[in-house]
N, C-alpha and C positions, 0 to 999 in steps of 0.2 A: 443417467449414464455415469458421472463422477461431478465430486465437486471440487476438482481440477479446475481452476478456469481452464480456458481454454481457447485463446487470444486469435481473433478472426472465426470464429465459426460462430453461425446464426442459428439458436437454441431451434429455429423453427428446423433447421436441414435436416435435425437427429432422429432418427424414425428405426423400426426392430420392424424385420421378416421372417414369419416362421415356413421353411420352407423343408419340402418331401426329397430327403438324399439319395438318389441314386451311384453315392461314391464307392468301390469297389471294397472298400475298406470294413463300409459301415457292417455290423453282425448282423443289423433287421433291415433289411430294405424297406426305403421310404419310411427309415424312422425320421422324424422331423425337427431340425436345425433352427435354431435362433439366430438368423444375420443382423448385424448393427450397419446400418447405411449412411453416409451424408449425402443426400439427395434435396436438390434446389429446386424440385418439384414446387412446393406447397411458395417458395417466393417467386417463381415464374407466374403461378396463378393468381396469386394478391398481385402481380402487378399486369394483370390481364394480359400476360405474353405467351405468344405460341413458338416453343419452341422448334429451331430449324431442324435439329437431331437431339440425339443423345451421346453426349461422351460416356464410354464405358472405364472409369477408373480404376485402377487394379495397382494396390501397394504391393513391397516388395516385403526382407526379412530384416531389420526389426520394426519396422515402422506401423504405421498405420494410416486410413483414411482422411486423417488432419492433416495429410501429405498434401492433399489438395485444395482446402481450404479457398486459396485465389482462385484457382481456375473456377471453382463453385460460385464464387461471386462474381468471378468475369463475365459468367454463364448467365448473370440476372442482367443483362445487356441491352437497352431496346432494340437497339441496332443492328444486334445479333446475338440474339437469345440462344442460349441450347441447354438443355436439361445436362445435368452434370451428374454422373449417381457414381458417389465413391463409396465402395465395397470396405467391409474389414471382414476379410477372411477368415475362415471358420479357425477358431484356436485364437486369433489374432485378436488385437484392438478389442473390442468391446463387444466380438460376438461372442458364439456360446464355448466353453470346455470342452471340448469331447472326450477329451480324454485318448483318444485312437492318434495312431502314428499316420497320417494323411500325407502321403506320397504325390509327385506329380499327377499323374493319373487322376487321382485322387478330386486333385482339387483343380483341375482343368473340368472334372467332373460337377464338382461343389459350384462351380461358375456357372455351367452351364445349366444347372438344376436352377440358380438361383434369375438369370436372364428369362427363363423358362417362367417363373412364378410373376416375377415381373412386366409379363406381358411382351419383354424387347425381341422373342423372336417371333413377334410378329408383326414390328414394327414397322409401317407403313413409310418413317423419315430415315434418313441414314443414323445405324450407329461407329461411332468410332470409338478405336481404343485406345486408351491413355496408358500407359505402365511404369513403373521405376524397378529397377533390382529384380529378380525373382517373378514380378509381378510380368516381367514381357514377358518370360516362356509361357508362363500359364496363361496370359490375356491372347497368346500367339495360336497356342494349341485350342480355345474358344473360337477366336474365328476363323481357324480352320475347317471347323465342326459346322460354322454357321454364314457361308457365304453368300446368302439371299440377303443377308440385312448387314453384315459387314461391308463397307466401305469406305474404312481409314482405319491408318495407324500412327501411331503416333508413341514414341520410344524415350527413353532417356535413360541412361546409365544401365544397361541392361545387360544379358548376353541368352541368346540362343544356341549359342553352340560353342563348342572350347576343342581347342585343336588335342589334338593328345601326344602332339610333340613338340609342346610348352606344358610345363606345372601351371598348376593354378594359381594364383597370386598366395604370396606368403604369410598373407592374414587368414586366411581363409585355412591356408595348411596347417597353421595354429590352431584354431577353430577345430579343426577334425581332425587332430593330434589327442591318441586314446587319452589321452594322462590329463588333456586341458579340456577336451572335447565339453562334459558337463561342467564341471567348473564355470567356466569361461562365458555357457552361452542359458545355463539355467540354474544353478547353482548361488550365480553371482551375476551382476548386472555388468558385467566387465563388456560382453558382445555389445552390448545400448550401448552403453559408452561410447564406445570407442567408434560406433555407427554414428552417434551424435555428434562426436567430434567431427567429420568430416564433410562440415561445412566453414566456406571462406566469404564472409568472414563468420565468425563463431556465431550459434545460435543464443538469442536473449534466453536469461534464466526463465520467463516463465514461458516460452514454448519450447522449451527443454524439456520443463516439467511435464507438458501436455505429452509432447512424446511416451515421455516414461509412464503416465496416469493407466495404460492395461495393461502394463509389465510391472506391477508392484511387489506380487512375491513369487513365489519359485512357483508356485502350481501355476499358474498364470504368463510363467514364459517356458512352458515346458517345449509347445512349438517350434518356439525361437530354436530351440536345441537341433526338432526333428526338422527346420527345413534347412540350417546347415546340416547334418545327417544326409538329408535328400540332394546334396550337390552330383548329379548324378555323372559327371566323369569316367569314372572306370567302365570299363566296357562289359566287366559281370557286376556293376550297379542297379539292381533292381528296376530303377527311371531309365536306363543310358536306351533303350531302346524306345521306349516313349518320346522322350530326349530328342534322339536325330530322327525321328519320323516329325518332329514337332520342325527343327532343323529344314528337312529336307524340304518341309510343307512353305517354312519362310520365302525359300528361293523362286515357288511359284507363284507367292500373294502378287497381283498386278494394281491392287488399290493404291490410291493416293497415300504416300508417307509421309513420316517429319520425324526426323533425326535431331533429337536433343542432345548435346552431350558435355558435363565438365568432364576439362581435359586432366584436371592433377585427381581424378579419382585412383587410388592404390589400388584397388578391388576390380571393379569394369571398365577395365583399362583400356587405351585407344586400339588395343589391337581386336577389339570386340566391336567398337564401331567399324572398322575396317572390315572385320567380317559380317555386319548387317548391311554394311554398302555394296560389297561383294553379290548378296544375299538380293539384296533391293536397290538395284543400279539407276531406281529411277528416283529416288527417296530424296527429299530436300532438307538439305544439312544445315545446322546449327552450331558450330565449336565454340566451346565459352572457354577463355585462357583463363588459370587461374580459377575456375569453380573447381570443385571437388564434387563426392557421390551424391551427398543430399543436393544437387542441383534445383533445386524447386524450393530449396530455403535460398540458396547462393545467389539466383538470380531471378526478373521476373521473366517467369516461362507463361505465366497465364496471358500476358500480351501477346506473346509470340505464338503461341495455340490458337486463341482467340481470331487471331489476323490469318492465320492458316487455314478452318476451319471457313474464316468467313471470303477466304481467295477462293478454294476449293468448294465450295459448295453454297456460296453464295450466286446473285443469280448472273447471269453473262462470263465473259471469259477472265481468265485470271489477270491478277495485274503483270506476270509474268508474258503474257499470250501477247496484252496491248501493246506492253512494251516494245515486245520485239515489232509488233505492227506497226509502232507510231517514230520507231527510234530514225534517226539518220541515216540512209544507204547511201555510198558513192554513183556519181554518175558513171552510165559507163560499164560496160563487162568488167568483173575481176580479172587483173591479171595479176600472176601470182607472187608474192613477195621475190621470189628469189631469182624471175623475171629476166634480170640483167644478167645475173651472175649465169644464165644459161645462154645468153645473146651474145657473152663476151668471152664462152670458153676458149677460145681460140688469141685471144688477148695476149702480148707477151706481156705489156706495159702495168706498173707495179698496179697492183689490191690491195694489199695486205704489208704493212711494215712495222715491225716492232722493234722501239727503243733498247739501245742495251744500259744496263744498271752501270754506277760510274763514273758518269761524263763529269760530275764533278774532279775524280781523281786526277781528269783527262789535264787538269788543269786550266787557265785561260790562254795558254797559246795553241790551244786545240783548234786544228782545224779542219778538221771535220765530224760532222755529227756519227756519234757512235751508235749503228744500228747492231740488233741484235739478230732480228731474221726479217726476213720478208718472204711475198708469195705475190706473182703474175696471175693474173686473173686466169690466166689457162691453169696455172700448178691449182690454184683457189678450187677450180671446177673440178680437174681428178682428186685430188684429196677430198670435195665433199663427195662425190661420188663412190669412193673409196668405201669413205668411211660409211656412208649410208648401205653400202653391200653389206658392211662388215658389220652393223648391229641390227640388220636383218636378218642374218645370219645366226646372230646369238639369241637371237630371240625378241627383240624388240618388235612390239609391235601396233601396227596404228591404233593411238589412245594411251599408251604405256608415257607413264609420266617419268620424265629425265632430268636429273640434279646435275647440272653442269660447275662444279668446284673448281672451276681454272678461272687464272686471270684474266682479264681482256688485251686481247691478242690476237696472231694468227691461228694461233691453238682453240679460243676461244668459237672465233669466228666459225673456222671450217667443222666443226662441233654442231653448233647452233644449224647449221647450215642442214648439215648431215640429217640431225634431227628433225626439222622439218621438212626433207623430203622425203621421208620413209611415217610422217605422219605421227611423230611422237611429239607429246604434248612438254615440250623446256619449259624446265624449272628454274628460275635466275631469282634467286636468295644472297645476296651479296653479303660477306664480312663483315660489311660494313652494320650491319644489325648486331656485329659482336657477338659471342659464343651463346649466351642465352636465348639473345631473339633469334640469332639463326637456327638455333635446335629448335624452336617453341614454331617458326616458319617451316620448316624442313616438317617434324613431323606432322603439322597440319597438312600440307600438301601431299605428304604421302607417295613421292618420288617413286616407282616400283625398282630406278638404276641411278647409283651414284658413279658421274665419272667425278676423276678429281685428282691433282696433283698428290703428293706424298703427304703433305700437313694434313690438306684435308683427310685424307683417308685414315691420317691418324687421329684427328678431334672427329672422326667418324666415328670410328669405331669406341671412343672412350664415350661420349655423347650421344651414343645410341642413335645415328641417322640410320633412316631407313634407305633399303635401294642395294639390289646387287651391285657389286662393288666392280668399277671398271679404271685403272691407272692409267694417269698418262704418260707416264715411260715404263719403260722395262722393270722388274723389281726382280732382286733376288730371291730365292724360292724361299726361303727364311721369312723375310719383309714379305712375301705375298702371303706365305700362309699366316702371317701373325695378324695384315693388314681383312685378312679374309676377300683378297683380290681373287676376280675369278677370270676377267679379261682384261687385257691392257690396248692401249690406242698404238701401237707399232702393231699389234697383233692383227688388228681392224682394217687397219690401213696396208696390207698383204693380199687381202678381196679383188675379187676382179669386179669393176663393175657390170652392177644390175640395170640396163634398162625396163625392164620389167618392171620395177616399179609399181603398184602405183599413186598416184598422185592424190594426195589431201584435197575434201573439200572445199569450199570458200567458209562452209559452216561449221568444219572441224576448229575443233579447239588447238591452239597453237603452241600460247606458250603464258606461262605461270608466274606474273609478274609481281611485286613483294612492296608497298607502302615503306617512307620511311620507319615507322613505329615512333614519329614524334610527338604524337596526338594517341597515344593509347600502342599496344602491338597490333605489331607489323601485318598488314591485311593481305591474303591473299587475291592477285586480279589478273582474271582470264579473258587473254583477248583471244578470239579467232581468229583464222588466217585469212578472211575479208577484213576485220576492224585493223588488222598487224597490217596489213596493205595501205589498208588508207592511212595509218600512219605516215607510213614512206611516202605517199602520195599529197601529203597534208604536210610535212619537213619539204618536201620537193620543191610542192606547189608556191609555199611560201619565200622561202629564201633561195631560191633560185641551184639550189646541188645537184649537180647532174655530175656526166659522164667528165671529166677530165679536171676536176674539181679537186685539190689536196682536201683533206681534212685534218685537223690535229684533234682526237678525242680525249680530252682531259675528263671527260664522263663514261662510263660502258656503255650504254644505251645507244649512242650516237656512233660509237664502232662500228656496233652490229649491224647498226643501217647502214651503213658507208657501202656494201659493197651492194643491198638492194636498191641505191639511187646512183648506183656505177660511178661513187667517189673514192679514190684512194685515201686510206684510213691510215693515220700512225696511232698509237698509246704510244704518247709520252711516259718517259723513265722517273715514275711516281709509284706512292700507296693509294691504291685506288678506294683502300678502306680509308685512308685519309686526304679528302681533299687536300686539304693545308699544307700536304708534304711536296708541292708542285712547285718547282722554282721557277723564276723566269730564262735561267737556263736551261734546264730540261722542258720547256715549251719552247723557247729559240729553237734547240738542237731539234727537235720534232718536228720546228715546223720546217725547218732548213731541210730535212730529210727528202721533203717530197715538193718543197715549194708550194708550204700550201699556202693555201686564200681565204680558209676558213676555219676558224678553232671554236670551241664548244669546253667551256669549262664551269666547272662548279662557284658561286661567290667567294667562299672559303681559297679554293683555288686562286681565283684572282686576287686578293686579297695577300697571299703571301708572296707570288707572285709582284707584285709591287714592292713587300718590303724588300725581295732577293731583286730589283730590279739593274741596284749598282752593281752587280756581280756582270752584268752582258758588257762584252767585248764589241764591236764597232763591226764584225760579220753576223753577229747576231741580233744586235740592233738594224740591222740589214735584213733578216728574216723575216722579224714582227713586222718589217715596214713593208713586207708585198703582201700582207695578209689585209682582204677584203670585207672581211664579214667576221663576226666574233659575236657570240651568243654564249649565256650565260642565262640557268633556271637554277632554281632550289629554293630561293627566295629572295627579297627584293634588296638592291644593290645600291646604297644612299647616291646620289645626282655627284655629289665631290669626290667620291672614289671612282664613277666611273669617268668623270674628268681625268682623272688623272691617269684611268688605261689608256684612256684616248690617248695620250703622248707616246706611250710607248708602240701606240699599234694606229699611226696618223690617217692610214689609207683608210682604215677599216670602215664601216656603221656597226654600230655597239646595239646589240638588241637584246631584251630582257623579255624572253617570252614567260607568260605566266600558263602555268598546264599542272600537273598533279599525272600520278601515277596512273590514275585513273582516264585522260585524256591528257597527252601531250605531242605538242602545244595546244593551248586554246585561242590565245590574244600573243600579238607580236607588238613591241615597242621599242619604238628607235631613241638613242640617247637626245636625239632633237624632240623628237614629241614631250622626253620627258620635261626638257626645258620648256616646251610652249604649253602644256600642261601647269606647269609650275606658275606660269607669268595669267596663264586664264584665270587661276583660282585666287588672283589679287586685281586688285585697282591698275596696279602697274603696266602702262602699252597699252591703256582701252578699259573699255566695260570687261569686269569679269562673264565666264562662262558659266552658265547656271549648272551647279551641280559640280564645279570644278571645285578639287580640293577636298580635303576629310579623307587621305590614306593615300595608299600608294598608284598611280596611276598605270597601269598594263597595258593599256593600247585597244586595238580594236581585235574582233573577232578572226583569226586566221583561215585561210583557205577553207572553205565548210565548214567552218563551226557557225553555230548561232549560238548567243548568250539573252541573259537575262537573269531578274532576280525577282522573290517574294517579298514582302513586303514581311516585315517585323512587328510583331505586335508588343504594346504596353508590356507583355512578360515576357519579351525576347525570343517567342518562338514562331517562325516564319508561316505565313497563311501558304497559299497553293494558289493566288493569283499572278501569273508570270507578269511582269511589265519592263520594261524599260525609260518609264518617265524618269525624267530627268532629278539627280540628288532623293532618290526614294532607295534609302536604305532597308538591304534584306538578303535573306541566303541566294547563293549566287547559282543559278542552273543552264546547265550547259548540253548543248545537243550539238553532235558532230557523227560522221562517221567513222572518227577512228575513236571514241569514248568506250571504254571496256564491253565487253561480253556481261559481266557479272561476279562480284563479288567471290571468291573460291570456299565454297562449305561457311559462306557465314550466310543462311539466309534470312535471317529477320535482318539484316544489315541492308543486306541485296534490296528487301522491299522496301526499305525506309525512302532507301534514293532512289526508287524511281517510285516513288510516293507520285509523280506527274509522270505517268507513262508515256515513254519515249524522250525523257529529259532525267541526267544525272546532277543531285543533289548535290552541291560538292562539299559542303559545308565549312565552304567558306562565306563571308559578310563582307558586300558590298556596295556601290552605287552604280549607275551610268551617267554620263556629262551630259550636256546636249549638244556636244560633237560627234557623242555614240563611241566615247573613251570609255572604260570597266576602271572603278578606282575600287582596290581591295581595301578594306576597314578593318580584317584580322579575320581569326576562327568562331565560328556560333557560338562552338565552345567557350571562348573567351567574351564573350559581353557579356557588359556589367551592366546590370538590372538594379538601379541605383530607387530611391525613394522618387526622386525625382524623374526619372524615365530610363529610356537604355542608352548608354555609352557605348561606342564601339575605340577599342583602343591605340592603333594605328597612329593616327594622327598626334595624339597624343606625345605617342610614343619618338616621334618625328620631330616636336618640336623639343624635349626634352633633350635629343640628343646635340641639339642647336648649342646648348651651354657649354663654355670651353672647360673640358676637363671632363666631360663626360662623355662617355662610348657609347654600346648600346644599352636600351631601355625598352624593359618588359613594362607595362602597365598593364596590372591585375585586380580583379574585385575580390573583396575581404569583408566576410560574412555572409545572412543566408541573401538568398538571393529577392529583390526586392527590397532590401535594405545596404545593398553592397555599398564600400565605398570604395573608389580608386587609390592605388598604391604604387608608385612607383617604384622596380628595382633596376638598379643603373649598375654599369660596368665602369671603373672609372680611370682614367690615363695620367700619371700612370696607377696602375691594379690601387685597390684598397688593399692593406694587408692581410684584412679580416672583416666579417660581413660584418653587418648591423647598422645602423642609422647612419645617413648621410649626415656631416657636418653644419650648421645652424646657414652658413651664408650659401653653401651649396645648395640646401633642402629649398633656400628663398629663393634662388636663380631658378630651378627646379619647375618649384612650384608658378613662377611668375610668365616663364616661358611657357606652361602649358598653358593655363587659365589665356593669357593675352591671344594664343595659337585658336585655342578649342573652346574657352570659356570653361574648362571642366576646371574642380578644385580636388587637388590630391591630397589625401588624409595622410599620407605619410612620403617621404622617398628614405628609402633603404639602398643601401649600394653591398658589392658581392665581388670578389676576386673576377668571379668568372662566371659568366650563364652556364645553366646543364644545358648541353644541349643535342639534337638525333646525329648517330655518329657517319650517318652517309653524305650528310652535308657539310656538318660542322657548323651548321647557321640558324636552323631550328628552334628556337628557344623553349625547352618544355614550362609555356606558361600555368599548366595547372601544379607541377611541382613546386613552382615559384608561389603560384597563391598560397597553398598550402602552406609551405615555409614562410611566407609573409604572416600569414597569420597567427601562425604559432611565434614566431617572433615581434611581433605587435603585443599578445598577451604577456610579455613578459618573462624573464629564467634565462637561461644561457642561450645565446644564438648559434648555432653552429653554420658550418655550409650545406646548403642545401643540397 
């Protein structure tokens, strides 16, 4: 074949087909063609396996068959065999010359001649198709032809159809620019190139070479020329009618799919997975942030095919099917989120109050708190009503996904509201992800309607969100036509109400909730409007909020539920994109507004909130002191801070529930538990509690949830036997019925965590006491896989922060894994100036507090102005950044901030 190496393929897979052409092109019918194969036949049968099907491979243009290379060896599997046969297309890779201009037609033809020789259509097992680039149309238009033995598909960076009121991508209009056209793609190796290039991260020089090894000289990439040539596009292009009958044929395929796709490809850009999901509504999505077109270099796809492959057509139902069988249901008929807000429309008494911006200005002889609007649970009801006429009206409709860009508020609220009764699926992408994550959020979810204040609609339009564009005030015709506004929320709210209606499933999809993005970007997660229920019903259940309840929402989340558990809701006069900007003022004034009893804030939030607390006046110290209940998530809150809210807030119980986007709450814990928590995991007041101690302790299971965890093996990665014995460290899995629906378009994600059907993955590390406390030990991701065994780092991290002069502490492993050793990075009071090694008597207080704490020995402490950290909490510590910059600052050269 060449003497290329050719890095990952096994000399045996290489094998040549002379096969009889019935392509339109050819001048002698069934004159006979030389194909070059990589087919894992001949190692399926040295390893006496029978495989379950056949993957049908199909590269795209410039590539070739070595595109698959993993999947062909995934394919030699005991577990789950499957013959793999990757094609190099006629002209292509290493089959024959022809020398002929081979047109779609053509080579949907060349395929099918070539299946034909090979026996597959007569295959007795399933075949599926695999594709990249160019290779889906043509792998598309073969099983159209062939749907007795077709039965999956299977896609990546593809496109079957291109709208023709969008250009093509600008590389491409290069490409087939008369002047560059030959140059560029036969001439010169400029087209490989630049295909080569576009994988992240870059490809090693010698499977670069491999690429290049059947495009050596111009006769040999003459193809390369004629299959950009064949972009069939225009609509008197030769292919354009082949083209959309291949098109039209995708929208009727009903077999099982799988949607692979890097999102920064230039070329097969996301608005081509949008139209294969359009296309195949039923297809199971995959979005990789950050891969590019060669996706199959970028990331591993052969796992995620493999696991698909062996869900779908392995024997019993998928692990998708169990899940849903095995997961947690509420006791009890659904009743439907919005429940109250229909039982109370006749309510004069406040819903809805929003803070006005200021109240600092107001001075400290202010007396009274400055609200900016409010709504009676009667106004609450016709404004959502209103509003739900009015984007039924325009077109909204059940399933249509909705970008809600306003603040949290009354505005927010009767929005939200509105949405879910007319059955569209909210999108909530908060700010607080900042301009990148929010675009790289936004257009994963695929919003089809952006509402959204003024800003937004202008980082809309600059940042390419998707979603007809709908204002929330009036805008001048100017501003509307620049902003590309087509409805605005005074226009909406004109409607008369629809009873008519109707009314969302319990299994509709609800709304489209967004991870911090502190552990990787921001994940999409879809609860339905049963799992959205048992939330409210799981907040209710546990901390007692019902009907006549204030609430001060120093978090969104806890807003939006205020008026499904018939509690009056304020937002406080804060940035909601910055916890930290929360004073102890502007929560006074909040809560004085409505005389609440309960607040709900971020750590970050409490945190400044204590330092602004000399600022409260003797009426607002009077506020905080009728409030009963104060809850605080995001992450865990040291024992001596929350002492000291206690002072400002005497009535209250302080609770720290632990939950994640994915299910919240899980575990509720009161500032006393944590103290009797603390006092079990010593000698101190009695025999300690077995298992007491080694991280942070959460509490017990809240209202329907069930917990547990897997045990950790020698290489840190969790088995699949649930337990709760007591101090058995392992990933923490959580079963309730308000725990998500499913991952949004990540699905090798989706499967991982419910790897134990009917139980979410949380991948977090932790233990249970033998009181049946949950004590967290950090993320999977963060244990350290030492020589010695695994460390989890938590505790650690706890007793370091014990030394005076020290703040918080990251503890991270530094090197490969298996050899890691622990590293300390500390924040230090006051700040270090500048990062780099902790001081010699610092480093020894450091070290000597953890070892006495944990027995672990830390290889180094470094200290750092300031943690990175996720901007929705402000408390997140990004400890893989941190390892990273630890270790390049360990090896020595300048240290910068990380």
């Amino acid at each position: 074949m060449t003497e290329v190496p050719l890095p990952g393929v096994d000399p045996v897979w290489s094998r040549t087909v002379t096969v009889a052409s019935t392509a339109p092109v050819e001048p002698v019918p069934c004159r006979r063609r030389r194909w070059h194969l990589l087919d894992n036949a001949a190692s399926l049968e040295a390893a006496g396996l029978t495989p379950r099907g056949t993957v049908l491979a199909v590269h795209g243009n410039p590539t070739w068959s070595y595109l698959w290379r993993d999947v062909l060896a995934a394919g030699v599997d005991p577990a789950n065999p499957w013959r793999v046969v990757a094609v190099d297309q006629l002209d292509m890779g290493f089959s024959e010359r022809t020398g002929l201009f081979r047109r779609l037609d053509d080579r949907v033809r060349d395929l099918a001649d070539l299946t034909a020789e090979l026996g597959l259509d007569d295959a007795t097992t399933p075949v599926v198709t695999l594709a990249h680039d160019w290779g889906g149309l043509i792998s598309s238009g073969w099983a159209l032809e062939h749907p007795d033995v077709h039965r999956g598909v299977v896609l990546t960076n593809t496109a079957v159809h291109h709208d023709g009121a969008e250009e093509i991508p600008a590389s491409l209009r290069l490409a087939l620019a008369p002047a560059a056209h030959g140059l560029l793609t036969e001439r010169t190796t400029a087209f490989l190139d630049v295909a080569l290039a576009l994988a992240n991260p870059s490809l090693p020089a010698d499977v670069r070479a491999a690429y290049r090894a059947p495009y050596a000289t111009r006769a040999r990439r003459e193809a390369i020329r004629h299959f950009v040539a064949d972009i069939p596009v225009p609509a008197d292009h030769p292919s354009h009618a082949r083209f959309e009958q291949i098109a039209a044929g995708v929208a009727g395929m009903d077999v099982p799919a799988l949607l692979l796709w890097g999102i920064g490809d230039p070329v097969f850009q996301e608005r081509y997975l949008q139209d294969l999901m359009r296309r195949l509504p039923h297809a199971d999505v995959h979005r990789y942030e950050g891969a590019q077109h060669l996706l199959p270099e970028a990331r591993d796809i052969a796992g995620p095919v493999m696991s698909w492959l062996a869900d779908r057509f392995g024997p019993g139902p998928t692990r998708r099917e169990l899940h849903v069988q095995r997961r947690a249901t509420a006791r009890g008929a659904h009743v439907p989120f919005h429940a109250e807000l229909e039982q109370r429309r006749a309510d004069l008494g406040l819903a809805v109050v929003d803070m006005a911006p200021g109240a600092e200005a107001a001075g400290p002889r202010a007396t009274a708190a400055p609200v900016r609007a409010s709504l009676s649970w009667a106004e609450l009801a016709d404004r959502v009503d209103r509003l739900a006429a009015g984007l039924a009206g325009i077109g909204v409709r059940p399933g249509d996904r909705v970008n809600l860009m306003v603040p949290p508020g009354s505005d927010l609220t009767a929005l939200l509201y509105a949405c879910l009764r007319v059955g569209a699926v909210v999108v909530v992408a908060d700010t607080g992800l900042g301009p990148k994550g929010l675009t790289r959020a936004l257009k994963g979810a695929g919003p089809d309607w952006l509402v959204g204040i003024r800003k937004a609609l202008v980082a809309g339009r600059a940042l390419g969100w998707p979603g007809t564009r709908i204002s929330l005030e009036r805008l001048d015709p100017v501003s509307r036509r620049a902003l590309g506004v087509a409805h605005d929320v005074p226009g909406l709210l004109e409607s008369a109400p629809r009873p008519d209606l109707p009314a969302p499933g319990p299994e509709a999809d609800a709304v489209v909730l967004f991870t911090s993005g502190s552990t990787g970007p921001a994940k999409g997660v879809v609860y339905t409007h049963r799992q959205l229920s048992a939330m409210r019903d799981a907040v209710r259940g546990t901390y007692g909020l019902s009907a006549g309840t204030g609430l001060v929402a120093g978090f969104a989340p806890f807003a939006l539920l205020g008026p499904a558990m018939g509690t009056t809701s304020v937002t406080p006069d804060m940035d909601v994109t910055a916890p930290k900007t929360l004073t102890a003022r502007a929560l006074a004034d909040a809560a004085s507004a409505i005389r609440a009893t309960a607040v709900f804030l971020s750590p970050a939030a409490i945190t400044n909130v204590l330092a602004t607390a000399h600022e409260l006046d003797e009426g607002q110290r009077l506020a905080l002191g009728r409030v009963e209940l104060v809850l605080s998530a995001g992450a865990p809150l040291p024992e001596a801070l929350l002492e000291r809210f206690q002072e400002l807030v005497p009535a209250a119980t302080l609770h720290t529930p632990y939950g994640m986007t994915e299910g919240l709450p899980l575990t509720d814990v009161t500032l006393g538990t944590i103290r009797q928590a603390r006092r079990d995991g010593t000698a101190a007041g009695g025999s300690p509690v077995a298992g007491a101690g080694n991280g942070v302790c959460v509490g017990t299971a809240v209202h329907g949830a069930e917990l547990g965890v897997t045990a950790l093996g020698p290489d840190g990665v969790p088995g699949d036997e649930i337990t709760t014995a007591a101090g058995t460290t392992g990933e923490i899995v959580a079963r309730a019925p308000h725990v998500k629906d499913r991952y949004d378009r990540l699905w090798a994600t989706e499967h991982r965590s419910t790897q134990l059907p009917g139980w979410h993955r949380t991948g977090d590390v932790g233990h249970v006491d033998a009181a049946g406390r949950l004590w967290v030990e950090g993320r999977l991701a963060h244990v350290i896989v030492t020589a010695g065994g695994v460390r989890t780092p938590v505790a650690a991290e706890h007793a370091a922060q014990t030394v005076p002069g020290v703040g918080r502490v990251a503890v991270v492993g530094v090197g490969p894994a298996g050899a890691q050793v622990p590293v300390a990075v500390a924040e230090t009071v006051p700040p270090a100036p500048r990062p780099g090694p902790a001081d010699p008597l610092l480093t020894g207080a450091v070290r000597e507090a953890v070892r006495e704490a944990t027995g672990m020995d830390l290889a180094a402490v470094l200290v750092l102005p300031e943690h990175p950290t996720d901007i929705r909490h402000n408390s997140k510590i990004d400890r893989a950044l941190l390892a990273g910059w630890a270790d390049a600052a360990l090896a020595g050269g300048r240290i910068r901030n990380p």
